[in-house]
C-alpha positions as CSV (number, residue, x, y, z in Angstrom):
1,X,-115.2,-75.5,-69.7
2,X,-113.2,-73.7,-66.7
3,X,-111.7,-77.4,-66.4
4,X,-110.8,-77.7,-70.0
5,X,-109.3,-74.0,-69.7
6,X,-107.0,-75.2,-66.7
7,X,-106.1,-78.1,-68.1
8,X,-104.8,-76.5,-71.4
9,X,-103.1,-73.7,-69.1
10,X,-101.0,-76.8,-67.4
11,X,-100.6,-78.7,-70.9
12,X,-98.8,-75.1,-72.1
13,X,-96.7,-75.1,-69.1
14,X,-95.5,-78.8,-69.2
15,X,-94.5,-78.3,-73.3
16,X,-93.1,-74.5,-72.6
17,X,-90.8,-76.1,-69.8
18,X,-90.5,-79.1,-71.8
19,X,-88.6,-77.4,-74.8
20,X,-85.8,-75.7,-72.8
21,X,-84.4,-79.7,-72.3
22,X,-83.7,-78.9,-76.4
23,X,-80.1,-78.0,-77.2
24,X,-78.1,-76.3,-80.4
25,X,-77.4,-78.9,-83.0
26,X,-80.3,-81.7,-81.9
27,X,-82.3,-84.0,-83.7
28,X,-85.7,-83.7,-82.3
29,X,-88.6,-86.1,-82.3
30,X,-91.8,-84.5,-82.0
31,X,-94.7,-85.7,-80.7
32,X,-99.0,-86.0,-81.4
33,X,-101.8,-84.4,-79.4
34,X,-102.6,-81.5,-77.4
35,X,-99.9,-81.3,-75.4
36,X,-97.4,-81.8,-77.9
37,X,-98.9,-79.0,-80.1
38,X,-97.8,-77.0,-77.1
39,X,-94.1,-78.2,-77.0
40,X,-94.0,-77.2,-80.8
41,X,-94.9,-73.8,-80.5
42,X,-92.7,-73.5,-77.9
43,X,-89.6,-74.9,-80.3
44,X,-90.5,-72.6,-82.9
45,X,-89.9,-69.7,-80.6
46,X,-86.8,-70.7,-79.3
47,X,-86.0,-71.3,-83.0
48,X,-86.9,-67.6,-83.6
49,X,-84.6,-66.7,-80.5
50,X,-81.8,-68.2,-82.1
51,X,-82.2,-72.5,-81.3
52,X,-80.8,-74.0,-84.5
53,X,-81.5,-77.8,-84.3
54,X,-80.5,-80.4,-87.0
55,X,-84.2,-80.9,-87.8
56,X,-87.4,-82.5,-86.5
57,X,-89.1,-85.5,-86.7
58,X,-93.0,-85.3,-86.3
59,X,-94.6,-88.5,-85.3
60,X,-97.8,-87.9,-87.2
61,X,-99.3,-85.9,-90.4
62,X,-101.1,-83.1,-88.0
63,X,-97.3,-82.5,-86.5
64,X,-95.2,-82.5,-89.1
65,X,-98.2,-80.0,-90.6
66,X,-97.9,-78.0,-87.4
67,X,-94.2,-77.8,-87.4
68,X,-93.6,-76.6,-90.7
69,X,-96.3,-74.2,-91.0
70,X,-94.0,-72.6,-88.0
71,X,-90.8,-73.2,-89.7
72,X,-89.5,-75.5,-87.9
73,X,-87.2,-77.8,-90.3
74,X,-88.5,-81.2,-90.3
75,X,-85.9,-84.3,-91.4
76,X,-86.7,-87.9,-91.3
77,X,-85.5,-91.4,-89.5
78,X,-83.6,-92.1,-93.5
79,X,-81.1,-89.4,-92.8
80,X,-81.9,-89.1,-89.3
81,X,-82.1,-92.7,-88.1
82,X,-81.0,-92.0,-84.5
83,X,-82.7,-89.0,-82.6
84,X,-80.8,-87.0,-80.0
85,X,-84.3,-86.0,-77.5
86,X,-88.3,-86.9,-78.4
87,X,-90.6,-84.9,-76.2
88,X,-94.1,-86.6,-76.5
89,X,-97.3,-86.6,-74.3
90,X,-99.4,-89.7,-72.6
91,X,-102.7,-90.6,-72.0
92,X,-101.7,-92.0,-68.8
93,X,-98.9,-92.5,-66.8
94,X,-97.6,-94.7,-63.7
95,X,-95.1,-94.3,-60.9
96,X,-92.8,-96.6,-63.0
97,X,-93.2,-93.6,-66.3
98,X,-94.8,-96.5,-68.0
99,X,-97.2,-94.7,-70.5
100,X,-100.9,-95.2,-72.2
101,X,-100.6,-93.2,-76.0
102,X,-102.3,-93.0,-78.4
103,X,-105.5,-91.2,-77.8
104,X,-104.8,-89.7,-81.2
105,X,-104.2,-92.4,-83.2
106,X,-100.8,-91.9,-83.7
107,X,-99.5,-94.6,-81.4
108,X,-97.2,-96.5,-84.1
109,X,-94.9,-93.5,-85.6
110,X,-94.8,-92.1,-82.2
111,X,-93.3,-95.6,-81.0
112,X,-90.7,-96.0,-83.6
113,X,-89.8,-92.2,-83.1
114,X,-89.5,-92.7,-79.3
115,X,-87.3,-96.0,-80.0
116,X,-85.0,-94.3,-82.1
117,X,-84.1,-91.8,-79.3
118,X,-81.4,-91.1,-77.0
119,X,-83.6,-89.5,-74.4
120,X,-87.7,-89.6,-74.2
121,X,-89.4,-87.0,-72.1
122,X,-93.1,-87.3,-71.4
123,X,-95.0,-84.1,-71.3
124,X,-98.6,-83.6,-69.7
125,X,-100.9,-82.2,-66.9
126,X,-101.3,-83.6,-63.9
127,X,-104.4,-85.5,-64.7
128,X,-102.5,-87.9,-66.5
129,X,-100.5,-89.1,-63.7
130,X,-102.1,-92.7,-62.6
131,X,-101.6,-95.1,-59.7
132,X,-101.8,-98.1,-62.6
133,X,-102.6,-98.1,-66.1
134,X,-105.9,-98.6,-67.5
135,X,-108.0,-97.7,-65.5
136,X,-109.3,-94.8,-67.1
137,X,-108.4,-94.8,-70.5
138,X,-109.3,-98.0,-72.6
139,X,-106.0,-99.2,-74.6
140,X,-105.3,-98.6,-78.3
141,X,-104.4,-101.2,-80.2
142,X,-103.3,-101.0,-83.9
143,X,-104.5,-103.5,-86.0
144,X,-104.3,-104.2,-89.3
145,X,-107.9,-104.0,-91.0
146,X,-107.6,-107.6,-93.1
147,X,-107.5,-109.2,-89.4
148,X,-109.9,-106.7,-87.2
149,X,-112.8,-109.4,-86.6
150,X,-110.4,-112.4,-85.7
151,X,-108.2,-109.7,-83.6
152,X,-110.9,-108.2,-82.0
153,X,-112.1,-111.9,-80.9
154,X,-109.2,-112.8,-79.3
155,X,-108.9,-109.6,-77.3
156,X,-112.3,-110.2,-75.9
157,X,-110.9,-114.0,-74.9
158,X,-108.5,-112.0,-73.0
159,X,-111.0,-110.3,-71.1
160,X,-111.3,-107.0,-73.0
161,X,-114.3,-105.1,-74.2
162,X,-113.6,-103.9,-77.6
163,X,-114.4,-100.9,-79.2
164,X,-113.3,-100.2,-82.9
165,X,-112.3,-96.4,-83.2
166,X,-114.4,-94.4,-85.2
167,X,-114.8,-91.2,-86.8
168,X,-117.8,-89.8,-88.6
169,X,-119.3,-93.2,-88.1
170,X,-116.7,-94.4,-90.3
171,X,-113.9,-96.5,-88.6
172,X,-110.7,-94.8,-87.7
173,X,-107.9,-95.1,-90.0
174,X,-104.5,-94.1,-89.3
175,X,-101.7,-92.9,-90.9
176,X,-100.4,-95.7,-91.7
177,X,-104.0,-97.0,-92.7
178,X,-104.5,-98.9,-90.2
179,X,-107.4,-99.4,-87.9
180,X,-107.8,-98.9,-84.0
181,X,-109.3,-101.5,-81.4
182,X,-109.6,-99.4,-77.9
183,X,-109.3,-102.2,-75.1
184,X,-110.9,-101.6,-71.9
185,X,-109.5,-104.5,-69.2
186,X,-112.3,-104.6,-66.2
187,X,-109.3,-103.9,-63.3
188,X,-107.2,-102.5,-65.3
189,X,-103.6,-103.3,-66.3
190,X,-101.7,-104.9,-63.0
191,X,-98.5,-106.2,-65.4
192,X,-98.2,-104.5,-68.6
193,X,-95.2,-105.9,-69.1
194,X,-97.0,-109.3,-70.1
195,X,-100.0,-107.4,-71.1
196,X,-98.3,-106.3,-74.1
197,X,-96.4,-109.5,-75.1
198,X,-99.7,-111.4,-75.0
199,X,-101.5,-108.4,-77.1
200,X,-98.0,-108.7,-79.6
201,X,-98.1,-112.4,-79.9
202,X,-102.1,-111.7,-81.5
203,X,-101.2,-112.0,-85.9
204,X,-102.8,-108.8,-86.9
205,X,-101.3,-107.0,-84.4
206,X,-99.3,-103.8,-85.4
207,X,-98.8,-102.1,-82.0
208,X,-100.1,-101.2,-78.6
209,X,-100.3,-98.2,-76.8
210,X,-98.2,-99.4,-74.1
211,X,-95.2,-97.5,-73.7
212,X,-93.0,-99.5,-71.2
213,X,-89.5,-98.6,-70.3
214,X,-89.0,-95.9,-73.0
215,X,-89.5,-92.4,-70.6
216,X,-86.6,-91.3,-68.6
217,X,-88.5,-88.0,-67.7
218,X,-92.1,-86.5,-67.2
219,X,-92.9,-83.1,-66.7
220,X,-95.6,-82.3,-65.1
221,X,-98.0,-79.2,-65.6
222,X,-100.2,-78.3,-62.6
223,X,-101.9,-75.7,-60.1
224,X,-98.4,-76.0,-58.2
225,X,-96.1,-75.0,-61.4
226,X,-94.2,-77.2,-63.0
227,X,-92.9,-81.2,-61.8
228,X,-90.2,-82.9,-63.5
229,X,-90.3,-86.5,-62.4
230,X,-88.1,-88.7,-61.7
């Protein structure tokens, strides 16, 4: 419980810090999860304070639920199809700021959002911070639910154990109704790079959770304050 509390403690500093990189006249992407949730609250203040932005994109239902009910003005990618700043968290993250999302099953409107952006930042505790991917958190994959058994038997022929998301004992859907295979790869992932093509040449495939090339910045909450990387 006391490590839940700190952890929560550094996810608020990481999105508190994370929201002064906003600026008067932006379009904002907004991120899923915890630490995001953070970052939102932290908008809506500055908001209050006197921020004006153009509007907000959330990357999922719970944000843009979130955001509103804080009156925060939301927009979309029709009128808003390039983004000025997304500030997003990670499930993991590597020295290269190559990410793991989608912990909340959000991972495919918060890779188009983060796309369509000038600037990505990654927000998160310290925890997150890996020396490679995959080795603690298994890998979301989306998956359309037509192909989930011939999909899920090819990621095993890759080497993965496969476990479909659930909820309720139901399976996962998301947003976009699809479902969720979580991949865990024994040894993690060494090249994600070609992880991810192999996973995207798979017919059924929506998207993965690996985030490659897309953060220019982390920041970091921790028992030492706050770390911006790079």
């Amino acid at each position: 419980m006391q490590h839940d509390i700190q952890h929560d403690t550094w996810k608020q500093m990481a999105g508190t810090a994370a929201a002064n990189f906003i600026e008067n006249g932006m379009v904002i992407g907004l991120g899923s999860g915890s630490t995001a949730a953070f970052l939102i609250y932290a908008l809506a203040r500055r908001i209050q304070d006197g921020l004006s932005i153009k509007g907000a994109i959330p990357s999922s239902e719970a944000s843009a639920q979130l955001a509103e009910s804080l009156g925060i003005p939301l927009t979309s990618l029709d009128v808003c199809p390039e983004i000025d700043l997304v500030i997003d968290g990670a499930d993991e993250i590597d020295p290269q700021l190559n990410l793991i999302k989608g912990g909340g099953g959000a991972l495919l409107r918060e890779k188009i959002v983060a796309s369509s952006a000038r600037t990505f930042i990654v927000v998160a505790d310290i925890s997150k911070q890996v020396s490679q991917l995959g080795l603690r958190m298994p890998l979301p994959v989306e998956v359309i639910p037509f192909a989930l058994a011939p999909v899920r038997r090819r990621l095993e022929a890759l080497g993965a154990a496969v476990q479909p998301r659930l909820l309720a004992n139901q399976l996962y859907i998301t947003d976009n109704h699809n479902v969720i295979l979580d991949c865990t790869f024994p040894g993690g992932i060494a090249d994600p790079a070609s992880r991810d093509a192999r996973l995207h040449s798979i017919v059924g495939v929506v998207e993965t959770g690996l985030f490659l090339h897309m953060a220019q910045k982390a920041v970091l909450g921790s028992s030492e304050g706050v770390k911006v990387l790079p």
